[in-house]
N, C-alpha and C positions, 0 to 999 in steps of 0.2 A: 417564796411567795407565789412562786407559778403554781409549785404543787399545792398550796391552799386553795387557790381560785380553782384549780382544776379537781380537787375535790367538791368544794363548792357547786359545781356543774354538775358531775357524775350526779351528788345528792338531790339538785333540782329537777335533773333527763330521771331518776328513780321515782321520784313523788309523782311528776306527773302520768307515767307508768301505771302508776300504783291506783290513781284515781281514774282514768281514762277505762283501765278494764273496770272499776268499778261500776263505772259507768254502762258497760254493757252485760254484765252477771245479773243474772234473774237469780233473784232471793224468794224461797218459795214461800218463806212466812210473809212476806208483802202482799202475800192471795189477800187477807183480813183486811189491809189496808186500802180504803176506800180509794184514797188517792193518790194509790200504786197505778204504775202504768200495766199491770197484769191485772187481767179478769178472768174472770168465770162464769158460765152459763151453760144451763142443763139444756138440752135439744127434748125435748118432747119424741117420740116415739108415734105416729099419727096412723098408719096401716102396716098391717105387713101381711104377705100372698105364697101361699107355697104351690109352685107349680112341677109341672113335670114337662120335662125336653126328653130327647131319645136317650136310649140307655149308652153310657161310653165304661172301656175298659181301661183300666191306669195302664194298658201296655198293650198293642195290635201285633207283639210278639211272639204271644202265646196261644195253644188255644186250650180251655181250660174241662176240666171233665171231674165230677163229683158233688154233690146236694152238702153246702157249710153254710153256716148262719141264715140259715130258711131262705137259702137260694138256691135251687133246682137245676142243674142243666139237664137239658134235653138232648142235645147232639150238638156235633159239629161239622160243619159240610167244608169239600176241600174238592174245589174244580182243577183238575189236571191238562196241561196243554193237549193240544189235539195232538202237535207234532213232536217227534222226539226231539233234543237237542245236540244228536246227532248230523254229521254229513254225510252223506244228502242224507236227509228227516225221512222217515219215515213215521205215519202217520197209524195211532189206532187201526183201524180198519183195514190200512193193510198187511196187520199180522194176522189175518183170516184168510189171507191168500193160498192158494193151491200150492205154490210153490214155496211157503213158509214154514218151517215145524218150530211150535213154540214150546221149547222145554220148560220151563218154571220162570216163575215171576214173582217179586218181591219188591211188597209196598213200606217204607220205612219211615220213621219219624226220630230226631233227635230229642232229648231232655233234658233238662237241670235237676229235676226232680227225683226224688225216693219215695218209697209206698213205704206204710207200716200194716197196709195190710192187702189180700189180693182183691183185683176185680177180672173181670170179661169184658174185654175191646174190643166191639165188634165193628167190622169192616162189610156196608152195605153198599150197595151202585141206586143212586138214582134213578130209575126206569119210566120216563117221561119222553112225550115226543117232543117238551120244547126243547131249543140249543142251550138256552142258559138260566139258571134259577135262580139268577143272583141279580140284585137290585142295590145300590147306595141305603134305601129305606128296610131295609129286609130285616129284620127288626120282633122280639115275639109280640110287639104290641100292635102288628100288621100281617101279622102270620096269614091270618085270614084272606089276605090277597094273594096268594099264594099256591102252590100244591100241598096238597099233604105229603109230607114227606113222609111220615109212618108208611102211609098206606101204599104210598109210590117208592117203593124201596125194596130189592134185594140182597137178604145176607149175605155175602160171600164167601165170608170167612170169619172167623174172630181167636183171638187168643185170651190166656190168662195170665196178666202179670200179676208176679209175688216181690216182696220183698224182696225176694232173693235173686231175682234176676237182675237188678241194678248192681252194677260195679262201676262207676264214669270212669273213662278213659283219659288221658291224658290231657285233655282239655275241659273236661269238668262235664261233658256230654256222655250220656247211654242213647245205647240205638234199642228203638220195639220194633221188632220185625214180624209180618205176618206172610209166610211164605205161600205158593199155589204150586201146587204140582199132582202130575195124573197120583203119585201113588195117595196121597189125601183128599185127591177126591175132587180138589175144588180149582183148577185149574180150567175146566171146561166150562164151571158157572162164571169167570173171569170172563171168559173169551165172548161166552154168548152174551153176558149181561153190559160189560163195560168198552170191550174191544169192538161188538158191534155197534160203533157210535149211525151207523143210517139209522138203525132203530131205535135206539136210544143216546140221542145226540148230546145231555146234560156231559156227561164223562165228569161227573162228581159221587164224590165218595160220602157218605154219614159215619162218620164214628160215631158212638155210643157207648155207653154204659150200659151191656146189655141186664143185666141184673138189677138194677139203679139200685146200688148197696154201696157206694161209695160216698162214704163220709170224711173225707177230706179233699184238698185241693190237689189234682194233679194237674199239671200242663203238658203239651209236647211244643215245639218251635214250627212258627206259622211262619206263612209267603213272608211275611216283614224281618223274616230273621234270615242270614245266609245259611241256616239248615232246618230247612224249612222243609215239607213233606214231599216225598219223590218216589217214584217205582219204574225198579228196574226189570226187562226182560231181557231173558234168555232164549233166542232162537237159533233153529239153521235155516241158511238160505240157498237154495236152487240156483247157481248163475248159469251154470251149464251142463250140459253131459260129462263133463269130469270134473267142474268143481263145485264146491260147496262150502258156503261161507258158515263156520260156526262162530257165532259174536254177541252181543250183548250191545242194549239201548236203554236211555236215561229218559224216563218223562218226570218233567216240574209240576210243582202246585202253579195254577195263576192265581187263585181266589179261595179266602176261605172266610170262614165267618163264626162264629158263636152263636147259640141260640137255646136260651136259659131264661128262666121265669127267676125273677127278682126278688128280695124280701118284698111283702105286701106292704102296700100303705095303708096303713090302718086309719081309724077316727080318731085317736090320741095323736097323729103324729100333724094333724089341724093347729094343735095346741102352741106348738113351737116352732122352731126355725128349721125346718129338718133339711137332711142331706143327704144324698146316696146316689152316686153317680150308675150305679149298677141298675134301680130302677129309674133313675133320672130327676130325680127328684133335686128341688132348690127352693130358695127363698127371697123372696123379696121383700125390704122392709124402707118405709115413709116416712121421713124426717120431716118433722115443722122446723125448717130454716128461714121464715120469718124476720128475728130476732137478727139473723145475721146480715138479711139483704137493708136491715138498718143503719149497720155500721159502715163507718167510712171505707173506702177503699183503700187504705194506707194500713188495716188494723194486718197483723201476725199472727197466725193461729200457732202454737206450740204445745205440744204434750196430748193431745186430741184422740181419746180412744174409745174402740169398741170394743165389751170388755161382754162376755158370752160363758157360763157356765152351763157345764154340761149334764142336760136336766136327765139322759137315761140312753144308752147307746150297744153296740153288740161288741164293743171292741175288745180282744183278751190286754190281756196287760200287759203284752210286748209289745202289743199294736201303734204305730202309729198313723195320726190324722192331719192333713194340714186343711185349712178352710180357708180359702181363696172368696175375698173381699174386691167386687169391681164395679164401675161407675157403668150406669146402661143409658144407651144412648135414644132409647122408644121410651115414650111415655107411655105408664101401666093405664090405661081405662075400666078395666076388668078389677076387682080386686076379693072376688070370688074366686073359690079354687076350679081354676081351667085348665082346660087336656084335650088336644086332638085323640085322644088315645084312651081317656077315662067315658068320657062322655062329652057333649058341646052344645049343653041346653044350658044356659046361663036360667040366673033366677029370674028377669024378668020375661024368659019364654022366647027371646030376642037369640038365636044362635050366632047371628050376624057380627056380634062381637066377642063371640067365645072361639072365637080358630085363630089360637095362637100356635106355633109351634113352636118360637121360642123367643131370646131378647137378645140385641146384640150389644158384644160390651165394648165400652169403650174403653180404646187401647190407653190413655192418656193416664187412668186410673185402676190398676189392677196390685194387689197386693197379697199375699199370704203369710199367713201364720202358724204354728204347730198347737193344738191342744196339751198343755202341760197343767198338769196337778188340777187336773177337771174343770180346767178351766182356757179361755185363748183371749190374747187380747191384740188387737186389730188397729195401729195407728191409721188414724184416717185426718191427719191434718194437713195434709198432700189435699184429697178432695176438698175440704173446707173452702184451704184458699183458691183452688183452681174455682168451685161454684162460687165465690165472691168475686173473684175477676172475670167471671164469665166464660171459664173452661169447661164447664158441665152446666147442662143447660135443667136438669132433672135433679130433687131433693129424692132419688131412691138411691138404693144400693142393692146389688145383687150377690147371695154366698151360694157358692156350691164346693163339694168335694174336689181337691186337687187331684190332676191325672195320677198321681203317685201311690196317692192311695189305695187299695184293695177296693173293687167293683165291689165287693160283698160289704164292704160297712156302713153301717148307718149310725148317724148319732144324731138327737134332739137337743135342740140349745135353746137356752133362755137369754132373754138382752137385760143386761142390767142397764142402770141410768147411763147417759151417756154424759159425760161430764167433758165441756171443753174449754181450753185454757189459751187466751189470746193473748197480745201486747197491743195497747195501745202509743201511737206514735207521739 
C-alpha cells in the first residue's frame, strides 16, 4: 500500500512538471494567435547616414606596403629613438664624432609574410628641421597639414625582395635587411642624412614601394610588436692612446605609422549601409520606436533581429567580415552625409552643424556578427529592452567594420524588415 500511494505522488510531482514547463515554452505557431501572449511588430526603418571617422587598421602590428582592392599605399614612416639602448646610450649625433669610426650599419625589419612576386623597398631619411612629424591625427585625409614628405626626403638605400629570399626561421619570422657600408657606397649618405639629427632632427625613415608595382599585401612588424623595426651600428671607438673599443649599438623604432589612400567613396555607396574601416566609413540608421515606447514596461522582447544582405562588396571568398552593431550615446542632428575630411558645408549652407568627427558608442550595447552566405544577421533584443527601460536614450544604431577585419574591405548592405517578437506579461 505504501508503494501505491508513492507512486501515486511520483505521477502527481510528473504532471505537474509536465504543465509548469508548459507553461513557459514559447510555441512559435501562437505568433497567429491573437490572444497569444507573443507578438509581433515591424519597426519602420525612418533615416539612415553614412559618415566617415578617421581610417583604423584591424591590427597597429603591422606596417603594410602594396596597392589591393583600390587601396594605394604610399609609404610608411618609422621614428627611431635618439638614443641607443645601450649603456651608457649613445646618441645619433655622436657617431659623427672625431673619435668614432663607423663601420657599417644595418636597418632591419621582421615578417610573417611571403611575396609571389619582387618589389624595391626603399629606405628614405626625412630631412626637415622639425623634431618630430608625427601627430595622433596624421592621417592621409590631413596630409595637408603636414610636410611633404615626397619632397622632404632622402633615399638612402633601398633593396629588392624576391620570392626567394623568404625562408622563416624558426619562429615563423624572415628578416629584410638593408645594409650601409663605404664599399656600396651609401654609408656616408646614412651619416650626413640621418646621423646628423642637429640638421635634420625628424630621425624618421619612409619606406616605400619604390616602383609602386606591388600588387599584393606585404607587411613587416611595427613599434606594437616585440620585433618591431631597429638598426644596428657598427663602430670603433678612441678611449685612449692604446685602446680602442670595437662594438656595436642597437636603436629602436618609437613611432611609426601607415599612410595609404583608401578605396574611394563613391555615389553608389549613398545607396546603402556601407563599411570600411580602412577609409572610415559607417552607417547609421533610425528606428521609429514609437510602437514600443506604447507598451508596458513589463513586455519581453525575444528573437529581435537585424537581418542585412549583402547588396555588392570586394571580399574574395575566403574573406571574412564581421559587422559590429552599437547603441550611440549623441544624438544625430545632421542626417546628410557629413566629414571633417570630405567637406563641412551642410545643405542648408549652415557649416556650424556639419564638424562632426565622429559618435561615441555606448558600451552597454555593442554586438557583432559574421556575414555568412551573403548575408548577417544582428540580435538586437538586448537594445530593444534596455531602450524600453530607459538604458538608451537614442532610437539609432551605428555599424561599422570590426577591428578583425582587413582595412582594405568594403561591403554595401541592404536592411531588410526588421521583424520583432515580444511576450507579453
Amino acid at each position: 500500500m505504501t508503494r501505491f500511494f508513492s507512486s501515486i505522488n511520483l505521477l502527481l510531482i510528473s504532471t505537474f512538471f509536465i504543465f509548469s514547463c508548459s507553461e513557459e515554452t514559447i510555441i512559435y505557431d501562437e505568433i497567429e494567435n491573437k490572444e497569444s501572449t507573443i507578438q509581433t511588430v515591424t519597426l519602420p526603418q525612418t533615416n539612415n547616414k553614412l559618415f566617415q571617422s578617421f581610417p583604423q587598421f584591424n591590427s597597429k602590428d603591422k606596417l603594410y606596403f602594396g596597392s589591393i582592392k583600390e587601396s594605394e599605399n604610399l609609404y610608411s614612416l618609422v621614428q627611431m629613438t635618439l638614443y641607443s639602448g645601450n649603456i651608457p646610450p649613445v646618441s645619433l649625433v655622436d657617431l659623427l664624432a672625431d673619435s668614432i669610426q663607423v663601420d657599417s650599419a644595418m636597418v632591419f625589419f621582421q615578417t610573417e609574410d611571403s611575396l609571389s612576386t619582387a618589389f624595391g623597398l626603399g629606405l628614405s631619411s626625412i630631412i626637415t628641421s622639425e623634431d618630430s612629424v608625427f601627430s595622433d591625427s596624421l592621417n592621409f585625409y590631413t596630409q595637408s597639414d603636414f610636410v611633404n614628405f615626397n619632397s622632404n626626403s632622402f633615399l638612402l638605400n633601398e633593396t629588392n625582395l624576391t620570392p626567394e629570399d623568404f625562408s622563416p626561421d624558426s619562429t615563423g619570422l624572415d628578416t629584410v635587411k638593408i645594409m650601409f657600408t663605404d664599399e656600396n657606397g651609401t654609408l656616408d649618405n646614412l651619416k650626413e642624412y640621418f646621423f646628423d639629427t642637429d640638421t635634420y632632427p625628424a630621425r624618421t625613415f619612409m619606406l616605400k614601394d619604390t616602383e609602386s608595382i606591388l600588387e599584393e599585401l606585404f607587411s613587416i612588424e611595427s613599434i606594437e610588436s616585440s620585433n618591431g623595426p631597429k638598426m644596428r651600428v657598427w663602430f670603433k671607438a678612441v678611449v685612449d692612446e692604446q685602446t680602442t673599443l670595437d662594438t656595436f649599438i642597437t636603436f629602436f623604432a618609437q613611432k611609426d605609422i601607415n599612410v595609404f589612400i583608401p578605396p574611394e567613396i563613391s555615389d553608389d555607396d549613398f545607396n546603402f549601409i556601407s563599411l570600411n574601416s580602412g577609409s572610415g566609413l559607417r552607417s547609421i540608421i533610425e528606428f521609429d520606436l514609437g510602437y514600443i515606447d506604447s507598451l508596458s514596461r513589463n513586455e519581453l522582447f525575444k528573437n529581435s533581429n537585424l537581418v542585412f544582405d549583402v547588396a555588392n562588396s570586394n571580399l574574395n571568398e575566403d574573406d571574412e567580415f564581421y559587422v559590429i552593431v552599437s547603441a550611440i550615446q549623441d544624438s544625430v542632428q545632421n542626417w546628410s552625409f557629413t566629414s571633417p575630411f570630405i567637406g563641412n558645408e551642410s545643405d542648408e549652407g549652415d557649416t556650424s552643424s556639419d564638424v562632426e568627427v565622429d559618435y561615441t558608442i555606448d558600451a552597454n550595447f555593442i554586438i557583432s556578427r559574421k556575414i555568412e552566405d551573403n548575408q548577417v544577421r544582428i540580435p538586437i533584443q538586448a537594445f530593444l529592452q534596455g531602450y524600453k527601460n530607459g538604458l538608451f536614450q537614442h532610437n539609432e544604431l551605428m555599424l561599422y567594420s570590426a577591428p578583425v577585419n582587413s582595412p582594405f574591405d568594403k561591403v554595401n548592405l541592404n536592411l531588410n524588415a526588421i521583424e520583432v517578437m515580444y511576450v507579453e506579461p
